[in-house]
C-alpha positions in Angstrom: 91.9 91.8 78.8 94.2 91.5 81.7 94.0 88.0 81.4 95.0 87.5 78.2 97.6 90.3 77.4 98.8 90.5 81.1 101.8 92.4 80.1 99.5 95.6 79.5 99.9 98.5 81.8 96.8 100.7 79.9 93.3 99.1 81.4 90.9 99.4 78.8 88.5 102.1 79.1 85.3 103.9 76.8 88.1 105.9 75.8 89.9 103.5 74.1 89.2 103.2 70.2 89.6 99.9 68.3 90.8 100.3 64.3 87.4 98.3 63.0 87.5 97.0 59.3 84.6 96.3 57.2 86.4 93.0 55.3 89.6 90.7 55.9 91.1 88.7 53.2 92.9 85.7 54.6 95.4 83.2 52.9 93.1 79.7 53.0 94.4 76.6 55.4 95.6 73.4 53.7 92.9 71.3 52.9 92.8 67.9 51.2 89.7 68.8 49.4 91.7 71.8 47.2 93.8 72.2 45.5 97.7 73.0 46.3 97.7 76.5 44.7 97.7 79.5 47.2 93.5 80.6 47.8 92.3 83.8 49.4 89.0 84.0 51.2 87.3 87.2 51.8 85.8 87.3 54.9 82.8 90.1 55.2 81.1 92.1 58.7 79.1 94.9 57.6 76.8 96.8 59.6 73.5 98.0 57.7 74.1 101.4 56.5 70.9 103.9 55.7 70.1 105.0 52.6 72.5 108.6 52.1 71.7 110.8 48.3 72.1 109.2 45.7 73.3 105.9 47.6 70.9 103.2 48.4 70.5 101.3 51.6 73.1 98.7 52.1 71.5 95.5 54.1 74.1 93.7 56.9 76.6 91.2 55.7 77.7 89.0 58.7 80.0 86.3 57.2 79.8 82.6 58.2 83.2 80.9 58.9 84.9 77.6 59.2 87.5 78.2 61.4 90.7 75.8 62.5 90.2 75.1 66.5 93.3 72.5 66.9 96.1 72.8 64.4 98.0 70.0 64.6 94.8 67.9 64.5 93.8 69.3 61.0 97.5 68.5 60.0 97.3 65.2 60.9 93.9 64.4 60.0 94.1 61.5 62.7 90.5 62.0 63.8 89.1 63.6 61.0 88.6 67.0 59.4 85.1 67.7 61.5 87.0 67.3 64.9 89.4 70.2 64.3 87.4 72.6 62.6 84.3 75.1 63.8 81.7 77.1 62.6 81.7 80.8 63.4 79.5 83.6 62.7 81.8 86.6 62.4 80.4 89.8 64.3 82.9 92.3 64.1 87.0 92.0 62.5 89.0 94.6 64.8 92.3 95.4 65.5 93.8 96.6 68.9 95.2 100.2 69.8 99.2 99.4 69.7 99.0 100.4 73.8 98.2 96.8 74.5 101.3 95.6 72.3 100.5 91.9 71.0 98.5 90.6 68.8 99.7 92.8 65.7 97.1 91.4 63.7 93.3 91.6 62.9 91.2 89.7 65.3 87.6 88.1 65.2 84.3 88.8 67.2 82.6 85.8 66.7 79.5 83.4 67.3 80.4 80.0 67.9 78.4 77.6 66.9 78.2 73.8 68.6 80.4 70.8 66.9 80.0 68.7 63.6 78.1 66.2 65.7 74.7 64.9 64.8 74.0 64.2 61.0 70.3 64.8 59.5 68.9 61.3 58.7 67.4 62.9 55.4 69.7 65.4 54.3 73.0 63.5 55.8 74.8 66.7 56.2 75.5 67.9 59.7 72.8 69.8 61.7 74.2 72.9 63.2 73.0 75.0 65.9 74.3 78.4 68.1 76.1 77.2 70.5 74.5 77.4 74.3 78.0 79.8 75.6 76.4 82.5 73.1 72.4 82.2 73.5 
């Protein structure tokens, strides 16, 4: 944390508590494939919850992503869609106590995944794997 909100004079602690939310809904990135009208995703990480009365057991729901690595590449679409873009595996959508100032906004726990890279020879659709920073 101090490295990348500096400005902070709080040092996180196990007393700290983080405002966690159970679903984000996010305005979708341009994309030449869609259309031009304005698109929400919903983007979903739920822990399983036991069954309580009358309510049944609720499994997990860990969303998958495709998330935007280098902006200006996916503007440009110079090197291709793939280059700019990763999948992520979405663990946990917090936000952080107002103490440490910036960034206002929700933020992402995720599993990366490795790059669009290597294309099945049967399927021809990309083979992806969990990336080795994670495993």
């Amino acid at each position: 944390m101090a490295e990348n909100i500096p400005n902070t004079l709080i040092p996180p602690s196990r007393l700290v508590t983080y405002q966690v939310h159970k679903q984000l809904k996010l305005k979708r990135a341009w994309n030449i494939f869609t259309s031009s009208h304005l698109v929400f995703s919903r983007i979903r990480a739920l822990p399983p919850a036991p069954a309580s009365g009358h309510c049944q057991a609720i499994s997990e729901c860990f969303d998958s992503v495709l998330l935007v690595e280098h902006l200006k590449i996916f503007k440009n679409c110079s090197n291709g869609l793939l280059d700019s873009l990763r999948l992520a595996h979405v663990h946990v959508i917090f936000k952080l106590p107002p103490q440490y100032g910036i960034p206002l906004h929700s933020l992402l726990y995720v599993e990366w995944y490795m790059l669009f890279l290597q294309v099945d020879g049967i399927s021809q659709l990309f083979q992806v794997s969990c990336s080795t920073q994670n495993c």
